[in-house]
N, C-alpha and C positions, 0 to 999 in steps of 0.2 A: 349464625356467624354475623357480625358487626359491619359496618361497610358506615365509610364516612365519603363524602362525596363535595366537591365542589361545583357542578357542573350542574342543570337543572334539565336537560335531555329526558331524562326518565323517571323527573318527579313530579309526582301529582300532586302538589302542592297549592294547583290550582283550586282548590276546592278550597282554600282558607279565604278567598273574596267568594264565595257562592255558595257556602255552605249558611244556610237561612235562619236570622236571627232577628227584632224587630226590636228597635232603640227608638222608645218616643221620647222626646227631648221638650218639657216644659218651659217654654220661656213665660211666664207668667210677666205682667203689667211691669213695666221697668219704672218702678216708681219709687224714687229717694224716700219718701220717708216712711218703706218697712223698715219695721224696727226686728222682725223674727220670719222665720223661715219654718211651715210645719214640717216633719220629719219622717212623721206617723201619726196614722189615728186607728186605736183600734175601737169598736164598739160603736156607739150613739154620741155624738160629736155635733151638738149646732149653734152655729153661731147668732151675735142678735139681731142679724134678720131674719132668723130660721131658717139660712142657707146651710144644708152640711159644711159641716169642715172638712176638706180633704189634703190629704198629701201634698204638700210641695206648693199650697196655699203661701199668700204672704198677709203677714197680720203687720196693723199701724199700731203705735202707744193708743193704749184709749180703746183699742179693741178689744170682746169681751166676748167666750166661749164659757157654752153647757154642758161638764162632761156626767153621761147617766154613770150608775151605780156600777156597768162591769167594762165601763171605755178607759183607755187610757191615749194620752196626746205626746209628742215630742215637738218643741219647740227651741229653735236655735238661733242663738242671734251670733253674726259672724263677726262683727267687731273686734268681741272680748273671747273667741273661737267656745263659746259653752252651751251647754246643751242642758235643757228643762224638761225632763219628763215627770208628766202628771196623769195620777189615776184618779177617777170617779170614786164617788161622785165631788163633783168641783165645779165652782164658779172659778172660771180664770179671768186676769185680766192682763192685758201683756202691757208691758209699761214701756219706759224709755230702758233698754237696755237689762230686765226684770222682767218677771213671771210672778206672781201673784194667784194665788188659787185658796181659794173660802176665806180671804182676808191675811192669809199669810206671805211669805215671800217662801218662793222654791228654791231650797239649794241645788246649783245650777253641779254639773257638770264639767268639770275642764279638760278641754278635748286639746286636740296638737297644735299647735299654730299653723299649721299649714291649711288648716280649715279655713283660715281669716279671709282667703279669695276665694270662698265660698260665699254667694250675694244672692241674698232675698231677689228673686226678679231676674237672675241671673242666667245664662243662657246655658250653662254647664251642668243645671239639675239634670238627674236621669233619674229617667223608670225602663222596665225594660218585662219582656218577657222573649223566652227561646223558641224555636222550633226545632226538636232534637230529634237525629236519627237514634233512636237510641235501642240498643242493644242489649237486654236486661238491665242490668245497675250498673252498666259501665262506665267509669267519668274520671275524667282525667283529676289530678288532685294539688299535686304540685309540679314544680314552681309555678305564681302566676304573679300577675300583678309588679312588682317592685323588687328585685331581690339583690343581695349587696353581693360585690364581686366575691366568689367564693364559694358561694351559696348555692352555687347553679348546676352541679357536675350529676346530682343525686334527683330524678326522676321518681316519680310515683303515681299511681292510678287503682283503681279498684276491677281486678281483675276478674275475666269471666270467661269460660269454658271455651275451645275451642282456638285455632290460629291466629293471633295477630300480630301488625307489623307497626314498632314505633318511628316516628316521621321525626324530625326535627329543621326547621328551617327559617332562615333569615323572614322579615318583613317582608322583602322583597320579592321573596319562591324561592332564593337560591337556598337546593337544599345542603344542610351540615353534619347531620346522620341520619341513617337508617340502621333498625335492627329490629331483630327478632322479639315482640313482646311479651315475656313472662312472666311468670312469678308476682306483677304487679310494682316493679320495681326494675330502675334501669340505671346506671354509673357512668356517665359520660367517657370515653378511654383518654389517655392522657393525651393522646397529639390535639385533640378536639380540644380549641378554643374557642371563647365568645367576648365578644370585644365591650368595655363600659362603654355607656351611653348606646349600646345596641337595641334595637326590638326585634324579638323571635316570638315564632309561634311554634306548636306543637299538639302532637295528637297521636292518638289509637287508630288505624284500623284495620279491613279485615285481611290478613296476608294474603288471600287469592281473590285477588279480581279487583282490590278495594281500590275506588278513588276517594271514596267522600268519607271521613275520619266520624267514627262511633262518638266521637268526643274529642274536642281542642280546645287549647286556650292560649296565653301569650303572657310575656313578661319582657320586662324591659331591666338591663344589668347598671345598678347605677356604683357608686364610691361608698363607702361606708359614711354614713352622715346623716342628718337628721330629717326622718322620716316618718309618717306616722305610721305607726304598729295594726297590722292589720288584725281589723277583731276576730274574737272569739269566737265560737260555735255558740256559745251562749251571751254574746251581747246584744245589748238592744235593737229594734231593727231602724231607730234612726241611727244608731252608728254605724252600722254595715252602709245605708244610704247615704251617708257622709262621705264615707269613704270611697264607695262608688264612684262620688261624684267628683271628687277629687281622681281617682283613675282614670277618670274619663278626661278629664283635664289634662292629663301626660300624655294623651291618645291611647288609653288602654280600654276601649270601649266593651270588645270581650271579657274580658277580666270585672270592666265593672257591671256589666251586665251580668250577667255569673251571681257578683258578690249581692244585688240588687234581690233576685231569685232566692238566692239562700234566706235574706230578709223576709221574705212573703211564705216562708217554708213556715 
């Protein structure tokens, strides 16, 4: 049976600020004239000092990458919000607002505009990795991140053997439902509302005894309006890191830490 609650007496909700996750936040050299922001490097990647190229680097016009035979690089310059990705083997060289690799120009990418306050040097990159109680394959699935008024009544997770109880509650702690967790799927009931411009969090766990959720995430309820589309299962993993980083920017650290992970999978 369902139980919706306003009151926060007997919710452990507590466990959404201490449940253990680690957000390293690059602020790389705040220096005007990157012109590109790396996004990804997979494989052999060195620049012409012989320094690796890594993640979340910032390259100036005039800089010049070695990609071997099985590396590939993501390169994003936030201006024009687009996105260069290149496979080895390749000389790059990153120009004013351009990507160049063995003498050609790389067709760029066009990503959302809302990338554009995404800044080479900028203090909003993330990386991230979890610390998960985790419980088989358990994992919360949706809603996260961004979702348009509407969108929000319809709960999902990847369900696993035995009792558990779904949590739902304000940023705050104050909890908004509790219920039984089934079937891996949950329908909000109608009296249960969620306010635009809200932040909630939510999670699995175990119905006896549990305080600390098998799995949580969070979302924020905005107007229907222009937002960037959250990737794929199969996009690149500099677009997942985009987007991340962009999450993290609305204060969706969990959600973009998550989406960050999925990248390195």
């Amino acid at each position: 049976m369902s139980q919706t609650h306003s009151d926060t007496s007997t919710n452990p909700i507590s466990w959404l600020h201490v449940l253990g996750f680690v957000v390293v936040l690059w602020a790389a050299s705040s220096d005007v004239l990157a012109q590109a922001l790396v996004t990804e490097v997979r494989g052999n990647a060195i620049r012409a000092n012989s320094a690796p190229l890594r993640a979340l680097d910032t390259l100036r016009a005039g800089d010049r990458v070695r990609l071997s035979s099985d590396a590939r690089a993501g390169f994003f310059v936030s201006e024009d919000s687009q996105l260069y990705l290149v496979d080895g083997p390749a000389e790059v060289l990153v120009g004013n607002k351009s990507v160049m690799a063995n003498g050609k120009p790389v067709a760029p990418k066009q990503l959302d505009g809302a990338y554009r306050t995404i800044k080479a040097g900028g203090s909003e990159l993330v990386q991230g990795s979890m610390v998960m109680r985790a419980h088989g394959n358990m994992r919360v699935l949706a809603p996260e991140g961004v979702v348009v008024a509407g969108d929000w009544r319809e709960f999902t997770w990847v369900q696993q053997p035995g009792t558990w109880r779904f949590e739902l509650s304000t940023d705050a702690g104050a909890l908004v439902h509790r219920a039984e967790a089934r079937n891996g799927k949950l329908v909000l009931p109608p009296e249960v509302s969620l306010q635009v411009g809200s932040k909630y969090v939510w999670g699995i766990l175990p119905a006896l005894g549990g305080t600390t959720p098998t799995d949580w995430t969070e979302f924020t309820v905005v107007e229907a309006g222009t937002y960037p589309a959250k990737p794929t299962e199969d996009a690149s993993a500099s677009e997942k890191i985009l987007y991340a980083t962009w999450l993290k920017s609305r204060g969706l650290e969990r959600a973009a830490v998550r989406m960050v992970s999925s990248a390195a999978r």
